[in-house]
DRENDO-1510 file (C-alpha; in Angstrom, 1 decimal, always signed):
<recs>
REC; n; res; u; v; w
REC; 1; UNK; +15.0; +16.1; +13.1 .
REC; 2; UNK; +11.3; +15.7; +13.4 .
REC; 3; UNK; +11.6; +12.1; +11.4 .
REC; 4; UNK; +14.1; +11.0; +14.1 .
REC; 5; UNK; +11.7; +12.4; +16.7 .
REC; 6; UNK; +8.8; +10.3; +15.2 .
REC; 7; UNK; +10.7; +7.5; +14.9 .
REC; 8; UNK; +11.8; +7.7; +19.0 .
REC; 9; UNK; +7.9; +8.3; +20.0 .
REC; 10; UNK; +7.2; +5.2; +17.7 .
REC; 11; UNK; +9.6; +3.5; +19.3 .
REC; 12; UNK; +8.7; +4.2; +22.5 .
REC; 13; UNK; +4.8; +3.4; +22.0 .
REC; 14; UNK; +5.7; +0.0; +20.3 .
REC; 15; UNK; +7.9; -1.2; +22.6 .
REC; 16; UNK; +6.7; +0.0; +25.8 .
REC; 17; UNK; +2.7; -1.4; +25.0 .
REC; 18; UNK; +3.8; -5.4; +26.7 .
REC; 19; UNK; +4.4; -3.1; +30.1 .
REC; 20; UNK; +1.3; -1.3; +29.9 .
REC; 21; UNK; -1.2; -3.9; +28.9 .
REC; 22; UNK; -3.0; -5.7; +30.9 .
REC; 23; UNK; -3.4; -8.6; +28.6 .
REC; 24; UNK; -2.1; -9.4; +24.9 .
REC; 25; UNK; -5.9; -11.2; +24.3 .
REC; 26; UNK; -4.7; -11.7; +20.5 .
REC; 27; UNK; -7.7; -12.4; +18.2 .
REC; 28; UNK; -7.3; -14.9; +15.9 .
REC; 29; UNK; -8.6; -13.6; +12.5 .
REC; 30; UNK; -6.2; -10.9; +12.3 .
REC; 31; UNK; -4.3; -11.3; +8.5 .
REC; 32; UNK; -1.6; -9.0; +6.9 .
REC; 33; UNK; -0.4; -10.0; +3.9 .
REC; 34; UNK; +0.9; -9.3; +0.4 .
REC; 35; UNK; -2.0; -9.0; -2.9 .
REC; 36; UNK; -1.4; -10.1; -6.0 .
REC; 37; UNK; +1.5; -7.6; -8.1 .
REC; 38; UNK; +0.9; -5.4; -10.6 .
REC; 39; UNK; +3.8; -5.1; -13.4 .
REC; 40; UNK; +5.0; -1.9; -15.0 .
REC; 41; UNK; +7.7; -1.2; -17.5 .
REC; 42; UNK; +10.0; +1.2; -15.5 .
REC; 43; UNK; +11.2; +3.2; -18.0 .
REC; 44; UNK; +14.5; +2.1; -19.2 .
REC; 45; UNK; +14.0; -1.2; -20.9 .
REC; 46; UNK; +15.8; -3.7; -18.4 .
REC; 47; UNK; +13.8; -2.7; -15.4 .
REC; 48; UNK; +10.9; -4.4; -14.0 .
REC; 49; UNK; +8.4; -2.7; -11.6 .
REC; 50; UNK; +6.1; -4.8; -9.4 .
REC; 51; UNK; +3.8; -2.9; -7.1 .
REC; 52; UNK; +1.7; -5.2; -4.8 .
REC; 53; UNK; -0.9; -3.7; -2.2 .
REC; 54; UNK; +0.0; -4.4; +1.6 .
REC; 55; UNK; -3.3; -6.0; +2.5 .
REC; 56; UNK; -4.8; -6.1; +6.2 .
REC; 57; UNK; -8.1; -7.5; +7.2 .
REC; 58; UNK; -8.5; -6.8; +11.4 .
REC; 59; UNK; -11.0; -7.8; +13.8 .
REC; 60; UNK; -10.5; -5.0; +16.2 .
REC; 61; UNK; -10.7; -1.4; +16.1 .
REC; 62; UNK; -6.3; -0.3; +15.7 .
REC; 63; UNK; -4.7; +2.8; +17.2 .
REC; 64; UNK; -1.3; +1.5; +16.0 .
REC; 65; UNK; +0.7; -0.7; +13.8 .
REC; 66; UNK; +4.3; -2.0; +13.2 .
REC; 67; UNK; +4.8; -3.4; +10.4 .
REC; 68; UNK; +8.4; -4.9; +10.1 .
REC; 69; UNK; +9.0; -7.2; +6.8 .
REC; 70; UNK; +11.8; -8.7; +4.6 .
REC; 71; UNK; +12.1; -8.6; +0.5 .
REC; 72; UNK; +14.5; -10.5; -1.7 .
REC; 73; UNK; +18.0; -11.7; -0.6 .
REC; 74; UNK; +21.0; -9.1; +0.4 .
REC; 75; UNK; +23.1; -8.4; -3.1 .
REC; 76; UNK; +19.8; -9.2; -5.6 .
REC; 77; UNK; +18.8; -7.0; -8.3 .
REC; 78; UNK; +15.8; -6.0; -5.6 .
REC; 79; UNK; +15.1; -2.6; -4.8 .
REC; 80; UNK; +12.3; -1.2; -2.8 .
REC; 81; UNK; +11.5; +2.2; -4.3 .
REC; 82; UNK; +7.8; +3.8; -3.0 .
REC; 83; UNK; +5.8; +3.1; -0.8 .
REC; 84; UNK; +2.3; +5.0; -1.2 .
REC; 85; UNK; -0.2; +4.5; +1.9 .
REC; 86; UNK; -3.6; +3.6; +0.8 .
REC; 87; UNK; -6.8; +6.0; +2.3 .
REC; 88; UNK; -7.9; +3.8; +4.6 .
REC; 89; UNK; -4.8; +5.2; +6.9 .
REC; 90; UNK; -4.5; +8.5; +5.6 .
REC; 91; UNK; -5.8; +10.4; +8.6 .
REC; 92; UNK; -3.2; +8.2; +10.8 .
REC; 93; UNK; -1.2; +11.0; +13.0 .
REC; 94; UNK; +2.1; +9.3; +12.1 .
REC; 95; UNK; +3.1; +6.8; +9.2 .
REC; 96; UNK; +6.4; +6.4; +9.1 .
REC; 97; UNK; +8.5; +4.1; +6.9 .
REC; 98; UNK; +12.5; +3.3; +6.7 .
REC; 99; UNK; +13.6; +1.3; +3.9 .
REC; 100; UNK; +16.8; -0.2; +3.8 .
REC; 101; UNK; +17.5; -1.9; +0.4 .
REC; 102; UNK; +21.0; -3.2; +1.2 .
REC; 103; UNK; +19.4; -5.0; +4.4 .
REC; 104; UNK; +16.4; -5.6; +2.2 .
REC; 105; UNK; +14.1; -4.4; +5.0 .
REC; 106; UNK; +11.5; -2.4; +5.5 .
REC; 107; UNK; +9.4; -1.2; +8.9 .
REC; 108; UNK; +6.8; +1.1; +9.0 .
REC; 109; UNK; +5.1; +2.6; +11.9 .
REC; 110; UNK; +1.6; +4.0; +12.3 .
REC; 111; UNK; +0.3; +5.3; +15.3 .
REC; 112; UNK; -3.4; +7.1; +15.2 .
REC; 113; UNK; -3.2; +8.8; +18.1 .
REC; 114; UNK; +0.5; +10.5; +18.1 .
REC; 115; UNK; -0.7; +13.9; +18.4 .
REC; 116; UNK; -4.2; +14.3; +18.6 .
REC; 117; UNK; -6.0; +12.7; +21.1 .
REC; 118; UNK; -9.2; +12.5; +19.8 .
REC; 119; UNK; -8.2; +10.8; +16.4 .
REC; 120; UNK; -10.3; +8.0; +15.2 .
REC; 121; UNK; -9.7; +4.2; +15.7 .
REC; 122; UNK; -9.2; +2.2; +12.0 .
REC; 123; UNK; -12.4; +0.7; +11.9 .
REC; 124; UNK; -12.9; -2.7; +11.6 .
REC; 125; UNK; -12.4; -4.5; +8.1 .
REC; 126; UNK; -10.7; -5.8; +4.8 .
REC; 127; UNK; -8.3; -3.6; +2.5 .
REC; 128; UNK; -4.7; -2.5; +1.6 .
REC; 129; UNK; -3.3; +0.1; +3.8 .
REC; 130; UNK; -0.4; +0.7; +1.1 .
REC; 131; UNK; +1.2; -0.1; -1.7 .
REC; 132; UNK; +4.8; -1.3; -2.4 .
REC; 133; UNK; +6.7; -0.8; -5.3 .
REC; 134; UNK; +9.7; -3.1; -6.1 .
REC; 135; UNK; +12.2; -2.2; -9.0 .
REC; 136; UNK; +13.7; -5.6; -11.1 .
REC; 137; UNK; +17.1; -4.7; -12.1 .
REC; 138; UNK; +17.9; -8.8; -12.5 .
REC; 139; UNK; +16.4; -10.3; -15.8 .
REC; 140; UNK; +17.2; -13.8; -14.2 .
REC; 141; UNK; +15.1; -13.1; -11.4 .
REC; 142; UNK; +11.6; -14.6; -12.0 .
REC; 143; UNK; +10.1; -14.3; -8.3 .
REC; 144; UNK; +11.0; -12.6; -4.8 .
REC; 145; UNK; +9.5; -13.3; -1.0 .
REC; 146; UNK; +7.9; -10.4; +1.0 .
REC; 147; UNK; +7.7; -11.8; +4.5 .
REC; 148; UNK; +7.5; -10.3; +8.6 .
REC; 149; UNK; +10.7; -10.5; +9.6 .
REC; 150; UNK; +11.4; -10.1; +13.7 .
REC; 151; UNK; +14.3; -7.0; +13.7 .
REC; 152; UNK; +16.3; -7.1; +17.2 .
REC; 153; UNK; +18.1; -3.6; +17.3 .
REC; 154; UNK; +15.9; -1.6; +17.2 .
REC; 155; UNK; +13.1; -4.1; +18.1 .
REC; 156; UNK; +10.1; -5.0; +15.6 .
REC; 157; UNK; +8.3; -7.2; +15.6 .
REC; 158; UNK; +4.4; -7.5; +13.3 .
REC; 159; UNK; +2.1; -6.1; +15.6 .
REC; 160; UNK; -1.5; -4.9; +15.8 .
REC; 161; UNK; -2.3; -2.8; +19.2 .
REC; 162; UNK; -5.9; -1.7; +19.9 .
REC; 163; UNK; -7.5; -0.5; +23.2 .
REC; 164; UNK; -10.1; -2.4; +25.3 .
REC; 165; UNK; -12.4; -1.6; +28.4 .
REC; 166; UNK; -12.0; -4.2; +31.2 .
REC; 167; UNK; -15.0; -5.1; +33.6 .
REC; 168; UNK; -13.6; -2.3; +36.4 .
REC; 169; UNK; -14.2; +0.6; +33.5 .
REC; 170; UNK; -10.4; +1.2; +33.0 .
REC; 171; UNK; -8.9; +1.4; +29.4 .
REC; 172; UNK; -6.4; -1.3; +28.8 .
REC; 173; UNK; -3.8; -1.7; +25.6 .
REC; 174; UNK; -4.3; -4.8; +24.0 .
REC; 175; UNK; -2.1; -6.3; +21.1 .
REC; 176; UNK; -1.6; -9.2; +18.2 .
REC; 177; UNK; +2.1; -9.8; +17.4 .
REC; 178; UNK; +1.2; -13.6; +16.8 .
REC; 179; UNK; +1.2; -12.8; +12.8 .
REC; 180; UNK; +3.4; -14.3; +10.2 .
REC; 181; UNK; +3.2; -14.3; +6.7 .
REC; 182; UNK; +5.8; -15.1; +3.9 .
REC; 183; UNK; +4.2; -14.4; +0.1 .
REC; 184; UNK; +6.3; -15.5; -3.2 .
REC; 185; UNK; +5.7; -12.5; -5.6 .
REC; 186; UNK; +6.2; -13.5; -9.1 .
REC; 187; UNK; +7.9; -11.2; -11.6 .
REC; 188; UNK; +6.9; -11.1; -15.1 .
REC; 189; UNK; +10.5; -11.5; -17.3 .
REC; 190; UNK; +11.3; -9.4; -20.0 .
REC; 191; UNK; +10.7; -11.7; -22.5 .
REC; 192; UNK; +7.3; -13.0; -21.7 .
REC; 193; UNK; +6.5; -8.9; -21.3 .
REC; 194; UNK; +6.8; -7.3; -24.9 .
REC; 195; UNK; +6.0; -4.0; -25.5 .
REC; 196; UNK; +2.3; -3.8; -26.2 .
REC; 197; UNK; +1.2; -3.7; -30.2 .
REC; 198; UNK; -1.9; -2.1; -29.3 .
REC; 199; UNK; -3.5; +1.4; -26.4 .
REC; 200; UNK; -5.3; -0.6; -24.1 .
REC; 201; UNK; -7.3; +0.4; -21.0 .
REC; 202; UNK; -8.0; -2.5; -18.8 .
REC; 203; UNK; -10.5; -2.5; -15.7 .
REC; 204; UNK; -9.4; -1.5; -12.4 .
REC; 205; UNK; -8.5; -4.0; -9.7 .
REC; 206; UNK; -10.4; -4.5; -7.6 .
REC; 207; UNK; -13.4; -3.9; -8.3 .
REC; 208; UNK; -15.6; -2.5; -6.5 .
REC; 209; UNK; -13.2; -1.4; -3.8 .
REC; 210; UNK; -12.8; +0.6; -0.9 .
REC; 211; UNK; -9.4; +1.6; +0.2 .
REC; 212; UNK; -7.8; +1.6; -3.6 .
REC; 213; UNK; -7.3; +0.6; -6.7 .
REC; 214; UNK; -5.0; +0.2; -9.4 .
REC; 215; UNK; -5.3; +1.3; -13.6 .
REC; 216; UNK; -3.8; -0.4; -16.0 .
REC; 217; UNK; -3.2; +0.4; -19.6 .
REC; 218; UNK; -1.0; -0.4; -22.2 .
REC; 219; UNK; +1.1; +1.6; -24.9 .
REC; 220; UNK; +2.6; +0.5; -28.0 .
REC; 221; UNK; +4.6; +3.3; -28.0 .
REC; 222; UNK; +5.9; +6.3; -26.0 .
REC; 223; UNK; +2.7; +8.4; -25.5 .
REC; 224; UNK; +1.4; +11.6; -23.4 .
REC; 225; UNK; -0.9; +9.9; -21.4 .
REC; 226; UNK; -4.0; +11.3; -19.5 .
REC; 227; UNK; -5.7; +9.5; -17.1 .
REC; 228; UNK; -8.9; +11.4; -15.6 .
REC; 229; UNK; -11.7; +10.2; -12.3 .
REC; 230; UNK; -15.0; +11.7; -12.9 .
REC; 231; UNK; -18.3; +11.6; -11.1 .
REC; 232; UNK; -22.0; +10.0; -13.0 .
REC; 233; UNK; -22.6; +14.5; -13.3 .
REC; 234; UNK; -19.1; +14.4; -15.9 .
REC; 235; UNK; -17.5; +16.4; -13.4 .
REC; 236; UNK; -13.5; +15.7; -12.6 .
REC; 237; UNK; -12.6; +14.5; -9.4 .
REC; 238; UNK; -8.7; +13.4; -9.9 .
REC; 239; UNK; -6.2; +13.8; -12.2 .
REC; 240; UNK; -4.4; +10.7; -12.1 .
REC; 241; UNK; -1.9; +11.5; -14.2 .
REC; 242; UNK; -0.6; +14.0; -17.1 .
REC; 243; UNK; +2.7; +13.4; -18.4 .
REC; 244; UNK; +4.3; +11.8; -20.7 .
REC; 245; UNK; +5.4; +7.8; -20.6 .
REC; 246; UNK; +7.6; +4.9; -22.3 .
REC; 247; UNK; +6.0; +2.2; -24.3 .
REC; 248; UNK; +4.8; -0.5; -22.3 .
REC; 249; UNK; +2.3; -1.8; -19.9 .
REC; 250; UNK; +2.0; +0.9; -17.0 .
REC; 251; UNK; -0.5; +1.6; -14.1 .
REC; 252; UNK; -1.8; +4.3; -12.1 .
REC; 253; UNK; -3.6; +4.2; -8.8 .
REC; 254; UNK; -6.3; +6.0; -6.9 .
REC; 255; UNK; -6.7; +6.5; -3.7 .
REC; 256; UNK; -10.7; +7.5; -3.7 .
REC; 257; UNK; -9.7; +11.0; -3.4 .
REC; 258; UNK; -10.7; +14.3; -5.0 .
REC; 259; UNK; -7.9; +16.3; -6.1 .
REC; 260; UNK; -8.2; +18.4; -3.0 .
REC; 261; UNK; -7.2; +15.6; -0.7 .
REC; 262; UNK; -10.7; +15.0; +0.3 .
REC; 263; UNK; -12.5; +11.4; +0.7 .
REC; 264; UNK; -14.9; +10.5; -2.3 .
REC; 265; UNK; -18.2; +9.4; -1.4 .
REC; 266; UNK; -19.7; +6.0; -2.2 .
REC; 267; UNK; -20.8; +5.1; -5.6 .
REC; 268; UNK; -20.2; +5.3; -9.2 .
REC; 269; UNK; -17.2; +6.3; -11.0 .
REC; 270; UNK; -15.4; +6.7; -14.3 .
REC; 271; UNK; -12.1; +7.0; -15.5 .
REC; 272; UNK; -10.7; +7.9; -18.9 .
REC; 273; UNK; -7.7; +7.6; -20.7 .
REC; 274; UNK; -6.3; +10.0; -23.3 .
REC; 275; UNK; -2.4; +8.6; -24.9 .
REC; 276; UNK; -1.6; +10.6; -28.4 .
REC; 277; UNK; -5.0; +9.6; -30.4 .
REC; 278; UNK; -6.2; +6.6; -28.4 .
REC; 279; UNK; -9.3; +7.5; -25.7 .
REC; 280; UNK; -11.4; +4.9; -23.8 .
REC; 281; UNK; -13.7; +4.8; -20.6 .
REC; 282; UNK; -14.6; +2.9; -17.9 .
REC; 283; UNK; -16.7; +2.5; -15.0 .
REC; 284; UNK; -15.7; +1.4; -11.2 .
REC; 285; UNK; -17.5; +1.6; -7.7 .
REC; 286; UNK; -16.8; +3.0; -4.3 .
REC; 287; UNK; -18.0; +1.5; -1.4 .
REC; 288; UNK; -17.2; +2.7; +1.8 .
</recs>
């Protein structure tokens, strides 16, 4: 009840802004688009998993988003299977997302304000606000398009509202919807992506980074795996991940969180891997 509640204020918001503006006064700098993919093996051998970071770079100061887009072709071996908001929108009052993998679509919804009033604007800047992850069940399929796609019923549209103070003092809602991207996202086949002969811990992308990165590391064979964040004072601040995995080439993300949930401050960091016998470390770098 309270997702299809979310889903009607949303709704509501979005498609009510045109009527309350006072102006649309869309910048022309605003991007969203897809980064380059990451590939994991999924775990069964003839499954391919592509995450790719949903990238935004905006010129104004956003209280709300939609976020409508298209994968793949209906019937493909396509799926749509997470999708993990990066910590630049974490303190958003509502993220919604509805994924429909036989219509290949996906919308979400973030609105800063739903609840609480007083909720801060995203700040101007650069920097995924999530991350998709696509599962390859076709080994003929080499690449897939993630585009916007315009949905009629019920109405979406890519859109970036923010709010503006006109010359009389009042507060007017101003919005973008004049963005449109369509990114070809190549997926690694099974035969140019063996199973690793060697542990491997590569450096994070990107690097340095602010909203989050990704880890990736390879195994030649099934391994428990550790993956460990800890401060310049050898202190842990996440646990990325402690379980065991498949052979094959796999990543983990991080967010820039502590393991309570809380926001990492700027600077140097270090992560570690631990997989049956193998260690390694490496450094990365915060900036807020």
């Amino acid at each position: 009840m309270r997702v299809r509640n979310c889903l009607l204020v949303l709704l509501a918001v979005l498609v009510l802004l045109p009527a309350m503006a006072v102006a649309a006064g869309a910048p022309t700098k605003d991007a969203v688009g897809i980064g380059a993919p990451m590939m994991a093996a999924a775990g069964d051998g003839a499954t391919r998993r592509v995450t790719v970071p949903l990238n935004l770079d905006n010129t104004q100061q956003l209280v709300a988003m939609d976020i409508p887009l298209r994968f793949g072709n209906p019937g493909d071996g396509i799926n749509l299977v997470n999708v993990e908001f990066a910590s630049r929108v974490n303190y958003f009052d509502e993220k919604i997302t509805n994924i429909d993998n036989e219509d290949k679509t996906l919308v979400m919804g973030l609105i800063s304000m739903a609840y609480d009033p007083n909720t801060a604007d995203l700040e101007v800047g650069s920097g995924p606000i999530a991350y998709l992850t696509f599962d390859v069940t076709d080994p003929t399929i080499e690449s897939f398009t993630v585009a916007s796609a315009d949905i009629p019923k019920p109405a979406h549209r890519l859109m970036l509202v923010w709010h503006e103070t006109n010359a009389d003092g009042q507060l007017e809602v101003r919005w973008n919807d004049q963005l449109e991207f369509s990114v070809n996202v190549p997926v690694t086949s099974a035969g140019n992506n063996p199973i690793p002969t060697s542990y491997a811990l590569d450096q994070n992308y990107p690097n340095p980074f602010n909203a989050g990165t990704v880890i990736s590391f390879a195994l030649p064979e099934a391994s428990r795996v550790k993956v460990t964040v800890f401060n310049v004072l050898g202190q842990t601040v996440r646990v990325l991940a402690d379980n065991d995995m498949e052979a094959g080439v796999r990543n983990v993300s991080w967010d820039g969180r502590d393991d309570n949930g809380n926001a990492a401050s700027s600077g140097v960091y270090f992560y570690r891997i631990a997989a049956n016998n193998f260690n390694d470390t490496k450094k990365m770098t915060l900036i807020k």
